[in-house]
C-alpha positions, -999 to +999 in steps of 0.1 A: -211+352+310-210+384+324-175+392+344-165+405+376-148+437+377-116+440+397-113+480+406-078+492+418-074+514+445-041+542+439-036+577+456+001+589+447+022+580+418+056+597+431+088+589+449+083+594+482+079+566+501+043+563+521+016+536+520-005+559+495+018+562+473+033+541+446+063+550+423+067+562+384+085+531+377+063+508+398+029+520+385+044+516+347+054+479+357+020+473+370+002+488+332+025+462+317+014+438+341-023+443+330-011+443+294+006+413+289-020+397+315-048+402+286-072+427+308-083+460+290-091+488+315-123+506+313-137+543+318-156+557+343-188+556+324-183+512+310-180+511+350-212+526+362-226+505+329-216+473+349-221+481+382-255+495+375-264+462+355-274+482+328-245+470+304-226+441+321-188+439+307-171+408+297-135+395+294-108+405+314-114+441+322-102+464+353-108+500+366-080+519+376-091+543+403-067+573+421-084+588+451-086+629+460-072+643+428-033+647+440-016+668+411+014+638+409-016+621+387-011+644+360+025+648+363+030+611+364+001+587+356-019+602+333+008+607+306+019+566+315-020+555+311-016+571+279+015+556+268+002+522+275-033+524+262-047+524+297-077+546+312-082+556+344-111+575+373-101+601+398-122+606+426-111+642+433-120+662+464-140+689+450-128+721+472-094+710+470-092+710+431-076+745+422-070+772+395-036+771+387-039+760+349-021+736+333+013+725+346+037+710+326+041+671+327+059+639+319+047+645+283+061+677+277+097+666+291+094+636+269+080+658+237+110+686+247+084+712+256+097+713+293+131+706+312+128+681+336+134+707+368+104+725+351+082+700+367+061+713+396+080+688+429+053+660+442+079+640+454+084+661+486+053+660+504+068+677+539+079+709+547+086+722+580+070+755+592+086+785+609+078+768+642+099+736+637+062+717+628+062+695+597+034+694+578+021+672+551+013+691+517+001+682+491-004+698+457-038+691+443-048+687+399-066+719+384-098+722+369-080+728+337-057+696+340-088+678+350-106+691+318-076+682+295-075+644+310-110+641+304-107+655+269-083+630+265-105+601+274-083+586+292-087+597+325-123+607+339-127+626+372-155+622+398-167+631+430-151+618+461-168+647+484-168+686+486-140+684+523-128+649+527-137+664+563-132+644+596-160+648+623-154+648+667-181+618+673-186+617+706-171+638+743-141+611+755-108+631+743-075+629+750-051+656+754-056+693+739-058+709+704-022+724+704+002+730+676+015+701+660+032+679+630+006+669+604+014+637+594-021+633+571-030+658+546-071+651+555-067+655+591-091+688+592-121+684+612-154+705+599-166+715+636-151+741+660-116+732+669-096+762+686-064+756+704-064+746+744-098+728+736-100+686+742-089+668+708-123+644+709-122+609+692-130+620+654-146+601+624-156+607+586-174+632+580-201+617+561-203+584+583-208+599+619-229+618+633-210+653+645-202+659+685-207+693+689-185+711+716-206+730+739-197+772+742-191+767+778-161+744+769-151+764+738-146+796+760-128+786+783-104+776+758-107+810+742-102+826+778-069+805+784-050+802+755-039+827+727-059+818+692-028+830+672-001+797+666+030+812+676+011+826+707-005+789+713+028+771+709+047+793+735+010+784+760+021+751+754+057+746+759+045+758+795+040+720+809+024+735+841-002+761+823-013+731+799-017+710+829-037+734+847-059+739+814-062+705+811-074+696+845-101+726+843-108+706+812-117+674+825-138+686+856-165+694+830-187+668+831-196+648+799-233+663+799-219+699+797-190+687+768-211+688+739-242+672+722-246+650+694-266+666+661-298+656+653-303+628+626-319+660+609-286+683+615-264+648+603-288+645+571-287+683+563-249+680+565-246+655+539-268+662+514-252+697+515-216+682+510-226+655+484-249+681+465-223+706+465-196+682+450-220+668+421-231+704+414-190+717+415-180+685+391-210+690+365-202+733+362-166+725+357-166+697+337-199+703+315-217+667+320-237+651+344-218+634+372-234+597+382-205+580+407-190+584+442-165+578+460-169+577+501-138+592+517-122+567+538-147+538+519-170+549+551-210+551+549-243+551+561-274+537+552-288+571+554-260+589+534-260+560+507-302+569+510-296+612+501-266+600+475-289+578+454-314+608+459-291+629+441-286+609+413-258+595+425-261+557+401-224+542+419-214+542+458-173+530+453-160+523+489-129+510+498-136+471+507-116+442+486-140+423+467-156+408+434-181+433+414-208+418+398-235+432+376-256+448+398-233+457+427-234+495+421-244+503+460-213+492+475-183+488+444-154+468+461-117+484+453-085+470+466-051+486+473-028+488+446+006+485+464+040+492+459+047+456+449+058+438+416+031+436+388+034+400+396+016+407+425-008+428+412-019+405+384-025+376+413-051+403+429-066+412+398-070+377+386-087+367+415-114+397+417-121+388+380-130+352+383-166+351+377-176+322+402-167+345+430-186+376+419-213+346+418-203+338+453-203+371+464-236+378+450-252+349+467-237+360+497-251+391+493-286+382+494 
């Protein structure tokens, strides 16, 4: 009988503590976890095999997946997959994926090629600007550490978009664009977004149609506040100019805010990203790229459409569930917390049972 494959859903294997991220210490507990528990973990390509129906797995197996290709996954996981006879898939962001060459990891400390202070910091992921702003960074793999962990076959890397980009989705806002603490590190938005305009409601990128602010709101904006940061943050700490703005702001009716692109402009827009991505990932990595990963697990019928029209063989989202043979449209991950590997192995246990991926398929019809 064919299995269900459980797929686990990481992002950061460092010390700092945040929901996406997951300790050194914990993420080694939770390989052991999968050891002892009997469950072999699989690459990228038995995966798509599986989900695609095409070669359907058996046993107790599990996909280890790391989302948007954070550099603390060749520091820290990739030389601890190794060490425990794990693989591994990361979904890595394809703009944000640099050329800064190989960086010196867990392995070299351990093998004496590098001191320990050597290794690049992922564990501090703010840093506070000369404004008094703190900002989220984050320190993103290289196309050569990427090469050397697929060389290694133990870690493959896939698309998970060209931006990671958010979207404004519609003209209700709240409050103006201003300087301010970034507490995400995929908080951009793709469309125009100048200080002293409205900060709309925004959405992923390639799961909502784009609000489009209209010039006559942009220029005001451009008329009232400086476009240089420093300038902008000294327009701001004036409570009565921002209020002023603000009010000018919101006599514009909604008609004259913005429009909404056309399904054709929304279409254009994602087969460009997705296109981009697959072609970035195949020139740097020198094969043909089949998966996916949605930022933010969020889709359309129409975006799942152009991806299987770019070859595109397996949609992963970010939905707990079962994975069947066959289930290669919408792969189900689940979080891998910061919890004991006691824990994990009850989640992983129970996405592998096979008479729920039968459920789930039944469902499904």
């Amino acid at each position: 009988m064919a299995s269900s494959l459980p797929v686990l859903m990481y992002h950061c294997v460092n010390r700092f503590p945040d929901p996406l991220s997951v300790s050194p210490e914990r993420f080694e507990e939770h390989l052991r976890a999968l050891t002892t528990a009997g469950f072999r973990t699989v690459s990228l390509a038995e995966a798509v095999g599986h989900l695609t129906g095409k070669a359907p797995l058996r046993g107790k197996v599990a996909c280890i997946t790391f989302d948007d290709g954070y550099l603390d996954n060749w520091i820290n996981a990739f030389p601890l997959l190794r060490r425990h006879g794990h693989k591994a898939v990361v979904f890595a962001v394809a703009e944000r994926i640099g050329r800064s060459g190989l960086r010196p990891n867990r392995d070299d400390v351990d093998a004496g090629r590098a001191r320990p202070e050597e290794l690049p910091d992922v564990d501090t992921p703010f840093e506070t600007d000369e404004l008094g702003f703190r900002a989220r960074r984050a320190p993103f793999l290289s196309w050569d550490e990427a090469r050397a962990m697929e060389a290694s076959g133990v870690i493959d890397v896939s698309c998970h978009s060209l931006t990671h980009e958010s979207v404004f989705r519609g003209p209700e806002w709240g409050g103006l664009i201003r300087p301010y603490h970034r507490k995400r590190v995929f908080d951009v938005v793709g469309s125009a977004r100048i200080w002293g305009m409205p900060l709309f409601d925004t959405g992923p990128a390639l799961a909502t149609r784009a609000f489009l602010p209209s010039e006559e709101l942009l220029a005001l904006a451009r008329a009232e506040v400086p476009q240089e940061r420093t300038a902008a943050a000294e327009f701001f700490a004036d409570d009565r100019r921002a209020a002023e703005l603000e009010a000018r702001m919101a006599a514009i009716p909604p008609e004259r805010r913005g429009r909404l692109e056309t399904d054709e402009e929304y279409h254009a827009r994602v087969r460009l990203d997705l296109s981009q991505a697959k072609a970035i990932v195949e020139r740097e990595l020198g094969r043909p790229e089949h998966a996916l990963c949605w930022p933010w697990g969020a889709s359309t019928p129409e975006a799942r459409g152009l991806a299987r029209g770019l070859g595109f063989e397996a949609l992963f989202g970010t939905t707990p569930g079962p994975n069947p043979p066959g289930a290669a449209w919408d792969a189900r991950r689940f979080k891998a917390r910061d919890r004991s590997g006691a824990w994990l192995r009850s989640r992983i246990e129970l996405y592998s049972r096979p008479f729920l991926a039968r459920l789930y398929a039944l469902l499904r019809r």
